[in-house]
C-alpha positions as CSV (number, residue, x, y, z in Angstrom):
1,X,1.2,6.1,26.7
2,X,0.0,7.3,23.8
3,X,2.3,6.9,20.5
4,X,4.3,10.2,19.9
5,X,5.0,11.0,16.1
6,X,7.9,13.3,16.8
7,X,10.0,11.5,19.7
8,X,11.4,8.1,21.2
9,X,11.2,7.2,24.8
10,X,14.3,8.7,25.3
11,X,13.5,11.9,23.9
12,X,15.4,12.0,20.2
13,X,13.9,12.3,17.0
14,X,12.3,10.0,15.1
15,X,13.9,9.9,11.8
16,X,11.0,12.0,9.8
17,X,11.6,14.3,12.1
18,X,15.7,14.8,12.8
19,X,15.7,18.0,10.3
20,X,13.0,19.9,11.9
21,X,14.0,18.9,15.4
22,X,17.6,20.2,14.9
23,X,16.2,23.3,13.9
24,X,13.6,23.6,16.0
25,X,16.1,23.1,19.0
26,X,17.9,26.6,17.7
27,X,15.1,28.8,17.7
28,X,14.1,30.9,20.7
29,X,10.4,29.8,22.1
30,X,9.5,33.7,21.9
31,X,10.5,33.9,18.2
32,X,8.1,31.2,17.7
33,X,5.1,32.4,19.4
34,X,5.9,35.6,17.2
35,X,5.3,33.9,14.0
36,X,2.3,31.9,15.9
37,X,0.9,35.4,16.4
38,X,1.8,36.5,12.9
39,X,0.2,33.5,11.5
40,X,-3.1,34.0,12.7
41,X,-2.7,37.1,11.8
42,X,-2.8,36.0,8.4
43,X,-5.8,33.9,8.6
44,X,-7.6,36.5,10.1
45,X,-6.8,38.9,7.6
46,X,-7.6,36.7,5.2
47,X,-10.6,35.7,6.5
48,X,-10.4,31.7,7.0
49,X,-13.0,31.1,8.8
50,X,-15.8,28.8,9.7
51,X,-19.7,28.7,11.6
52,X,-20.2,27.0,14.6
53,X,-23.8,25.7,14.9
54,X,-26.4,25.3,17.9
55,X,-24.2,26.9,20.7
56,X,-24.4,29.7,23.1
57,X,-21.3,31.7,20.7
58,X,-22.3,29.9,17.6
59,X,-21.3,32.4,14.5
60,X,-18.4,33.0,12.6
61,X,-14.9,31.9,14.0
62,X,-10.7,31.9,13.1
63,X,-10.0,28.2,12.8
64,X,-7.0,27.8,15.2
65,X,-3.5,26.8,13.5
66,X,-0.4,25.3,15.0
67,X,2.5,26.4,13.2
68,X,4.5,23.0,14.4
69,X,4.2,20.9,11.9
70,X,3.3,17.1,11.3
71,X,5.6,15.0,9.6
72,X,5.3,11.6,8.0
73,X,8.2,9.6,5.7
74,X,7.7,8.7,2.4
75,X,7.3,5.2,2.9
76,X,4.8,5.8,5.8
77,X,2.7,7.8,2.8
78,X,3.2,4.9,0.5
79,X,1.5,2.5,2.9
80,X,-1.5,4.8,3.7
81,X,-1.7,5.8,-0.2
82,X,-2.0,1.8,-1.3
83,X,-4.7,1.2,1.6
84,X,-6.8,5.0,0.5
85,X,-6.6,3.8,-3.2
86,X,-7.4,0.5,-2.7
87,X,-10.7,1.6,-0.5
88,X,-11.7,4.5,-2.6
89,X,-12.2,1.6,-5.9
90,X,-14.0,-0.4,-3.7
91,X,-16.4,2.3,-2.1
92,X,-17.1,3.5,-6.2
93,X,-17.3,-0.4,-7.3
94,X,-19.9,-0.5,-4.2
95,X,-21.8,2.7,-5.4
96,X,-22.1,1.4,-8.6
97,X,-23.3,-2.2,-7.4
98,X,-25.8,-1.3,-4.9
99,X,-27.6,1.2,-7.8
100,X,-27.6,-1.5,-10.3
101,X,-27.3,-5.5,-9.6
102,X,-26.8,-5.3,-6.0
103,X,-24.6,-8.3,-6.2
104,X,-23.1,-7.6,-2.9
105,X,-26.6,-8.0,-1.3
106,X,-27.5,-11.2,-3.4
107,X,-24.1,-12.8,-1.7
108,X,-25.4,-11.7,1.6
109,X,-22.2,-9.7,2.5
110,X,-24.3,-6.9,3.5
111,X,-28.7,-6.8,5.0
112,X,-31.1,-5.8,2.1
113,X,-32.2,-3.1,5.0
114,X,-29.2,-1.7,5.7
115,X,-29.4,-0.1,2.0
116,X,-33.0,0.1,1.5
117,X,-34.2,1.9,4.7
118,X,-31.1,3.7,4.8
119,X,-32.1,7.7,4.3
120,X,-28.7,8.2,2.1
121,X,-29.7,5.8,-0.4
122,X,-31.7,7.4,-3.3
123,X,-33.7,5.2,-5.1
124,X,-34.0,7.8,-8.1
125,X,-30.5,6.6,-8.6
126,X,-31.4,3.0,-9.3
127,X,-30.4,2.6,-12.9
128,X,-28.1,5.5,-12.9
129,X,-24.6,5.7,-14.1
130,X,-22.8,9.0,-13.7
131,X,-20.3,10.0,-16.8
132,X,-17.1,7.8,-16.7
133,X,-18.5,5.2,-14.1
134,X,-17.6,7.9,-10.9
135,X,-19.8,8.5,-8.4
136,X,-17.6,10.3,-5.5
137,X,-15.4,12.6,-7.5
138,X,-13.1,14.5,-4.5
139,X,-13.1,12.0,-1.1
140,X,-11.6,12.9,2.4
141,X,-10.5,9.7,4.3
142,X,-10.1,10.1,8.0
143,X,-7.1,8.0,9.0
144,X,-6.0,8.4,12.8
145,X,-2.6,6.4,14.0
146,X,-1.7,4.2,17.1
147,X,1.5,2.9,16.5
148,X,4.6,3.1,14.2
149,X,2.6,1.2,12.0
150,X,-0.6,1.0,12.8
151,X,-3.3,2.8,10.9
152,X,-6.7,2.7,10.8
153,X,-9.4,4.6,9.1
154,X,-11.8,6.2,10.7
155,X,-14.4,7.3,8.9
156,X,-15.2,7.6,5.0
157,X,-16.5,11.3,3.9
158,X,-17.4,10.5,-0.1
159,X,-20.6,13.2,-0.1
160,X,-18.7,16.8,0.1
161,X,-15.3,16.4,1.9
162,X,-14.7,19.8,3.3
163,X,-11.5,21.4,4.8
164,X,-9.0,21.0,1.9
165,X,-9.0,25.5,1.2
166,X,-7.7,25.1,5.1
167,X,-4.7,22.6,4.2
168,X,-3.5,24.7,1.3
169,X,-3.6,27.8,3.7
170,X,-1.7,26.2,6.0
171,X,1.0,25.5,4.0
172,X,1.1,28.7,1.7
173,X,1.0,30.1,5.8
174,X,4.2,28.4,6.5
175,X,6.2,28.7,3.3
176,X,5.6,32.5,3.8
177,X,6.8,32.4,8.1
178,X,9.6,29.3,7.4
179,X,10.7,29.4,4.0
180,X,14.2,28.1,5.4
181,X,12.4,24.8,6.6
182,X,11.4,24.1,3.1
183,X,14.9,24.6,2.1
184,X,15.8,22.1,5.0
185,X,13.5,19.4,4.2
186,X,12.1,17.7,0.8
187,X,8.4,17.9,1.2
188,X,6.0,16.8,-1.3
189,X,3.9,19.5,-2.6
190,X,-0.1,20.3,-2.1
191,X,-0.4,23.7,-3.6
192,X,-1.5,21.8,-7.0
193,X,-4.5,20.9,-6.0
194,X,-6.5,23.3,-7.3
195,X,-5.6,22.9,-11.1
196,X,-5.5,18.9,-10.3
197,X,-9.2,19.5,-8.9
198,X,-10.1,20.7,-12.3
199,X,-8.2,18.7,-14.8
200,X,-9.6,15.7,-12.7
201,X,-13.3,17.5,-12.9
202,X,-12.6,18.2,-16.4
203,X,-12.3,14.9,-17.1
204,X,-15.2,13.4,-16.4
205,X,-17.5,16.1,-18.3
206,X,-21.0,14.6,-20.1
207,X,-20.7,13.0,-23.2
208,X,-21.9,15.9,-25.5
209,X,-19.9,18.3,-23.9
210,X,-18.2,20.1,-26.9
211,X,-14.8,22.2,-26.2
212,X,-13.3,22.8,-23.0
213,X,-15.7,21.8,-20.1
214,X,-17.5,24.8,-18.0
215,X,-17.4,24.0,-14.5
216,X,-19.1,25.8,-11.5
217,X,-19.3,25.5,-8.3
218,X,-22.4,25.1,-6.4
219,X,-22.5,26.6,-2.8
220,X,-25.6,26.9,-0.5
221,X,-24.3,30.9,0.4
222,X,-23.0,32.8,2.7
223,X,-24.4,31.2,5.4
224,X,-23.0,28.1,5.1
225,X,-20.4,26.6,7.9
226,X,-18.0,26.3,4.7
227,X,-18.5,29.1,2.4
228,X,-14.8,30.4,3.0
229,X,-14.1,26.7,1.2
230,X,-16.7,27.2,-1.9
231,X,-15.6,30.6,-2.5
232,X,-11.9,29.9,-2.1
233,X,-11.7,26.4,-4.3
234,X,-13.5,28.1,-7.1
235,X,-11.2,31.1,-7.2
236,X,-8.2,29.3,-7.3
237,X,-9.6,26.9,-9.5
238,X,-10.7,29.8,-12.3
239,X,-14.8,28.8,-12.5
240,X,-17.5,30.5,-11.1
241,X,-19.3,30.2,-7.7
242,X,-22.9,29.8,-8.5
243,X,-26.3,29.5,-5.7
244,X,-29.1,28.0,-6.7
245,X,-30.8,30.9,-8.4
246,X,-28.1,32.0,-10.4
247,X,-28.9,28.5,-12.5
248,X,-31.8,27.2,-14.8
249,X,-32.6,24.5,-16.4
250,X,-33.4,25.2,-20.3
251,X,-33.2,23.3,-23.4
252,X,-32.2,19.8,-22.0
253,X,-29.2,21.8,-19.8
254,X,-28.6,23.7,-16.5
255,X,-27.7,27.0,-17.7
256,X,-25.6,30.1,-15.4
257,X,-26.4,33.2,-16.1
258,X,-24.1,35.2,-16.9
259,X,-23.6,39.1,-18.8
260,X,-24.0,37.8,-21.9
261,X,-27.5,35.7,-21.2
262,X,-27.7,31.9,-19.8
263,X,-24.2,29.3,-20.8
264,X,-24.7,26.0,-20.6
265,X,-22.8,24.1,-17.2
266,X,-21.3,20.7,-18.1
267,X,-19.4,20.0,-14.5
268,X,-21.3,21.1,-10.9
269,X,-18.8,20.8,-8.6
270,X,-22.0,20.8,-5.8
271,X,-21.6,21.7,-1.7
272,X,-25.8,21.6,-1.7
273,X,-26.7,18.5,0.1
274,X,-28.7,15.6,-2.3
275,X,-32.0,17.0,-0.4
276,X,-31.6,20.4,-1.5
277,X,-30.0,19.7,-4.9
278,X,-33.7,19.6,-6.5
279,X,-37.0,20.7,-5.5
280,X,-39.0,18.9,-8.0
281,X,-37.3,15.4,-7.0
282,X,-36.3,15.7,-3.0
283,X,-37.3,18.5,-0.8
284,X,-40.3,20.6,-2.5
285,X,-38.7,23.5,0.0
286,X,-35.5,23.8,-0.9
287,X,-34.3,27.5,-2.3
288,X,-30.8,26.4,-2.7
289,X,-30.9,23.7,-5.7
290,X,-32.1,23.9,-9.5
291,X,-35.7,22.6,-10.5
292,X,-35.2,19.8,-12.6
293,X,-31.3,19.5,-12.9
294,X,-32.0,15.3,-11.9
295,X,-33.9,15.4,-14.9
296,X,-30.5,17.0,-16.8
297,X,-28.4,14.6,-15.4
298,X,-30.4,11.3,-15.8
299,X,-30.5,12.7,-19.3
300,X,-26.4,12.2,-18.9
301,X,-26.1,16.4,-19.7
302,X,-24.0,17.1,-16.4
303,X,-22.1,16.1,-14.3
304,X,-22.4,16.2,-10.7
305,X,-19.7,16.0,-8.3
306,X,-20.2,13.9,-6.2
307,X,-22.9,11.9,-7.7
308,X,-26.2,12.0,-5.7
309,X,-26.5,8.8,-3.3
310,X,-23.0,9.0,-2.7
311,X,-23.9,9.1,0.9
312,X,-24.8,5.6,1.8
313,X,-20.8,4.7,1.3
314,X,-19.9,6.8,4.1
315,X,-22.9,6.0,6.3
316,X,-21.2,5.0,9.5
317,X,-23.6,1.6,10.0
318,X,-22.2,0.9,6.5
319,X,-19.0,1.8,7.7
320,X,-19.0,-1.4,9.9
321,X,-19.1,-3.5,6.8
322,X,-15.7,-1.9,4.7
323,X,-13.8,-4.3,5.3
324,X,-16.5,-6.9,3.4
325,X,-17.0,-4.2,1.1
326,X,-13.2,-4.1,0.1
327,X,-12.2,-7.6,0.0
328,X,-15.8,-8.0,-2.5
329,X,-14.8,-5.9,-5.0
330,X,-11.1,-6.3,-4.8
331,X,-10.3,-9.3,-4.3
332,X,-8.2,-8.6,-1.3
333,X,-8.1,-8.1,2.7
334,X,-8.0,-4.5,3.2
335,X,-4.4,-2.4,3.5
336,X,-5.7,-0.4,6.0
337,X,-8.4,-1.8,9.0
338,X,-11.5,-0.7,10.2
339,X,-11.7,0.5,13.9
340,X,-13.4,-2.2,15.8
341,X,-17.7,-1.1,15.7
342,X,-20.8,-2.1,17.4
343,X,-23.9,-2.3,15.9
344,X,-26.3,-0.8,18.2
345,X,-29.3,-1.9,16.0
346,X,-28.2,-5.5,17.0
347,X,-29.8,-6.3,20.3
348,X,-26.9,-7.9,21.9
349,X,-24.9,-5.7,20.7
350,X,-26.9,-3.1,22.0
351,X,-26.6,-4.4,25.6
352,X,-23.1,-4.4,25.5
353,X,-22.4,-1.1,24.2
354,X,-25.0,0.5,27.4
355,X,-23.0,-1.8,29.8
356,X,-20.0,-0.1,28.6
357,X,-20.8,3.5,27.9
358,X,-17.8,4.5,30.2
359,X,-15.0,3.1,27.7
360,X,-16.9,3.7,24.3
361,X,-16.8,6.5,21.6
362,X,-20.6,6.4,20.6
363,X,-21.5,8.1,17.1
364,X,-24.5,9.0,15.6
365,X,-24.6,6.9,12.2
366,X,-25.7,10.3,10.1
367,X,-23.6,12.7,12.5
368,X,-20.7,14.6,11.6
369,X,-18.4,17.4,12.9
370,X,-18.4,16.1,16.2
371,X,-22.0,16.5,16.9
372,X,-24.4,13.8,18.5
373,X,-21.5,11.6,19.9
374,X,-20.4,10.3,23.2
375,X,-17.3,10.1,24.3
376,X,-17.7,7.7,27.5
377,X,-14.5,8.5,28.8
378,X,-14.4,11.8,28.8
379,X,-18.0,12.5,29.9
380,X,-19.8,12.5,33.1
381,X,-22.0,9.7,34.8
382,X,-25.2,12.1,34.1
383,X,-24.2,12.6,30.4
384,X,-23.6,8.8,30.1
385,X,-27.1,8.5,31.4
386,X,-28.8,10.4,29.4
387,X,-26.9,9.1,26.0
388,X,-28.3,5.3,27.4
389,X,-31.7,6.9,27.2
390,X,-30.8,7.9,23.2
391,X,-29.4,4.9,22.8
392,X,-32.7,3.0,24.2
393,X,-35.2,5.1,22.0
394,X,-33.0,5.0,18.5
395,X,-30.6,2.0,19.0
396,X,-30.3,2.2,14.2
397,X,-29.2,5.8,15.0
398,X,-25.8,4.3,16.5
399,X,-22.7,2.7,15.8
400,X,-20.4,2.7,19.4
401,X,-16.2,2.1,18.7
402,X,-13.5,1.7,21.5
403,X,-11.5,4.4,22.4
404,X,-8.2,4.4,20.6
405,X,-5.1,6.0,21.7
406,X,-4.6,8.3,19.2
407,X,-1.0,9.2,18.2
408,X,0.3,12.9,19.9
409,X,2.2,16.0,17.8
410,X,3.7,18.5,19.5
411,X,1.9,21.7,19.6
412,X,3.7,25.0,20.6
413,X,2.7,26.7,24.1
414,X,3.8,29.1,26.4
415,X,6.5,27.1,27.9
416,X,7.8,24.9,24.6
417,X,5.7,22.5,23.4
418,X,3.6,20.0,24.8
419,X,2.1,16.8,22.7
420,X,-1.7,16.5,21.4
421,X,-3.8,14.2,19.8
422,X,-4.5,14.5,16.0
423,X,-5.7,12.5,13.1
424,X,-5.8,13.0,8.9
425,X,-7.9,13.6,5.8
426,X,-6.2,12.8,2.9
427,X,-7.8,14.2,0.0
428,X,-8.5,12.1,-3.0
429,X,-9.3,12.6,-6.5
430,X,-11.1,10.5,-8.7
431,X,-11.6,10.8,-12.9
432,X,-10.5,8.2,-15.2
433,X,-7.2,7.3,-12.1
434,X,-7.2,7.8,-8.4
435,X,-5.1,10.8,-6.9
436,X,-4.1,11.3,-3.6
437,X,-2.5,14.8,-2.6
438,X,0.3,13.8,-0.3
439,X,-0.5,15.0,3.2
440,X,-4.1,16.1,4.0
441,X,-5.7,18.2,6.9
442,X,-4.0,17.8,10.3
443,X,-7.0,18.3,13.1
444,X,-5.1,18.8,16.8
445,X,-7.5,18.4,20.2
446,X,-5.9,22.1,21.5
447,X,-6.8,21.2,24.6
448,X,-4.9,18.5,27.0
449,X,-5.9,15.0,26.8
450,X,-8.7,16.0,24.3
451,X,-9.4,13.4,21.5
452,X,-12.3,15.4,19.7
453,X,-10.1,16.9,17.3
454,X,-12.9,18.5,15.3
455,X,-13.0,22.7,14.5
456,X,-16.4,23.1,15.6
457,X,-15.5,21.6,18.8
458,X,-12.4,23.3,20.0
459,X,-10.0,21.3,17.5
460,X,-7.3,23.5,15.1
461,X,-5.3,22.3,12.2
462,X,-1.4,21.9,10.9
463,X,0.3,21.5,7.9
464,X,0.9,18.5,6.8
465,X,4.7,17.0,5.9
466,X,5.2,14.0,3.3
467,X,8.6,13.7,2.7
468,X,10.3,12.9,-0.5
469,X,12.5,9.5,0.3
């Protein structure tokens, strides 16, 4: 049986949970689905949503929200906030390592090829220090639970973290429909992210920046899966939401225009992937960056958040090697584990991975939202078959995992509430200290016995409870 967040064997509370519980056990199941209503209500009038790509009803869509939600103790948090600090210095001391010395490759803790042939690494970054030594600025660490006290992370997302406007909507959505729960329990607050997101931005502004930083951020349009997100983080942060035309490079700076002519830009707070960020250094085709703002930042005249290159930390085949990569840099055994991977790129590996397709999550090492994976289980003997033939052709493109039992949180339906799998990103900031908002996105598998958990593939999302001790 899978391990239940809110309830013993016999049915009572775990202790984060005995406040909520009590109340909950008061409240008439039709009131509830009232304010479930009234809650999406909300976010469709608000218009949180988010695009669904390469399917039959791809388009625009309301994220689904649960309005049950999760709850962890304070000294649960402290655990998982030691283990996401401790790995977020070593993925940065990593960064800076493998564009530089690339000691950890001279010690042999990780193949010269993994880095080199790897298509996240950008060798126009060899050399490269970005201002204050800080390569992935804002990190989301997906962390999914098995136990009382078992943890593990699953994956790493240090190039452009989404889903954090959604976690601050889901509270500011509850605090409006329960304010009396808030009265109830002590939770730790998220709603400061915003203003953290720019002090901590602020801080790490180029060199010659002179006065208070200007900060922008840089979204690929209206078209992108999470506009809602660029639009929504640069509101509430006060800076402006800039495309790719709206900027130019000019006198050694990328400049915004604005009504009173072009201002220079000192933090780019970017959600343009590294090869659209510049057309005269990656893709000659891409509308959505600035010509020449590599040659501005080499030049150490912006910032970029997060630096380019920051994707070969959270390559999944790299992923395989965190817990080398942690106990390098810091001197220590990781907090938090790994889950076990496979290396399909090793041959043996490889064999035993297609011998046991039925009991494997398989992931795509570039993939993300849920896309390109297998989850043997769940899928059918002519899916599995056809995944083998993948496998076969592109056996680099792979990493394959077993298939945890991912801890349940009740969800509200028709008749009460019924457990479903969920995991967490923690979002974490990094300037000249490491912050980590307490709580994170909450993505539930709506349907039964689902693990995917991701939006785009039927998942929704609850706020997130870390209670004060």
């Amino acid at each position: 049986m899978p391990f239940d967040e809110m309830l013993t064997a016999d049915d009572s509370p775990r202790k984060p949970y005995e406040g909520y519980f009590r109340w909950h056990s008061e409240q008439k199941a039709s009131d509830l689905i009232k304010k479930s209503r009234d809650a999406e209500n909300v976010f469709r009038k608000t218009g949180i949503t988010f695009a669904v790509y390469g399917k039959e009803n791809a388009g625009e869509r309301l994220i689904p929200f649960d309005v049950i939600p999760r709850i962890i103790a304070g000294s649960e948090w402290r655990k998982l906030a030691q283990g996401i600090e401790q790995r977020v210095v070593a993925l940065n001391a990593f960064l800076d390592d493998i564009y530089h010395k690339q000691e950890i490759i001279k010690a042999g803790r990780i193949p010269r090829e993994l880095i080199e042939k790897n298509d996240a690494f950008l060798p126009e970054m060899i050399g490269m220090r970005p201002p204050g030594g800080v390569y992935t600025h804002v990190i989301g660490t997906d962390i999914v639970r098995t136990g009382e006290n078992q943890f593990y992370v699953l994956e790493d997302n240090a190039r452009t973290p989404s889903g954090v406007s959604y976690m601050l909507e889901n509270r500011e959505t509850m605090m409006q429909m329960f304010p009396e729960l808030f009265h109830l329990n002590r939770v730790r607050p998220v709603e400061n992210y915003p203003k953290l997101l720019r002090q901590s931005l602020s801080a790490l502004a180029p060199p010659g920046c002179d006065g208070k930083p200007r900060i922008a951020v840089l979204t690929p349009g209206i078209f992108n899966s999470a506009f809602y997100e660029h639009a929504f983080l640069a509101d509430q942060m006060g800076v402006e939401l800039v495309e790719g035309s709206d900027l130019k490079v000019m006198d050694g700076k990328v400049k915004m225009r604005t009504t009173k002519g072009y201002e220079a830009i000192d933090v780019l707070y970017r959600r343009v992937d590294d090869d659209f960020l510049d057309p005269l250094t990656f893709r000659p085709d891409s509308a959505l960056g600035v010509p020449g703002i590599m040659d501005v930042y080499r030049a150490g005249n912006i910032t970029i958040a997060n630096a380019p290159g920051t994707g070969i930390a959270d390559d999944k085949a790299i992923y395989s090697y965190m817990p080398e990569i942690v106990q390098f840099y810091t001197g220590r055994k990781p907090i938090l584990e790994n889950v076990p991977t496979y290396r399909c790129s090793e041959p043996d590996t490889l064999q035993y991975v297609l011998d046991n397709l039925a009991e494997l999550v398989v992931k795509e090492v570039h993939g993300s939202g849920g896309y390109g994976m297998l989850v043997g289980p769940a899928a059918s003997k002519r899916e599995r078959t056809e995944f083998a033939a993948k496998l076969k052709s592109r056996p680099g493109n792979y990493i394959a995992q077993p298939t945890l039992s991912l801890s349940t949180v009740p969800i509200l339906v028709k008749k009460g509430i019924a457990p479903r799998h969920v995991d967490l990103r923690p979002f974490v900031l990094v300037s000249n200290k490491v912050q980590i908002i307490p709580g994170g996105l909450t993505r539930v598998a709506l349907k039964e016995g689902s693990l995917v958990v991701n939006s785009s593939q039927g998942g929704g999302t609850k706020d997130t409870w870390v209670l004060e001790d």
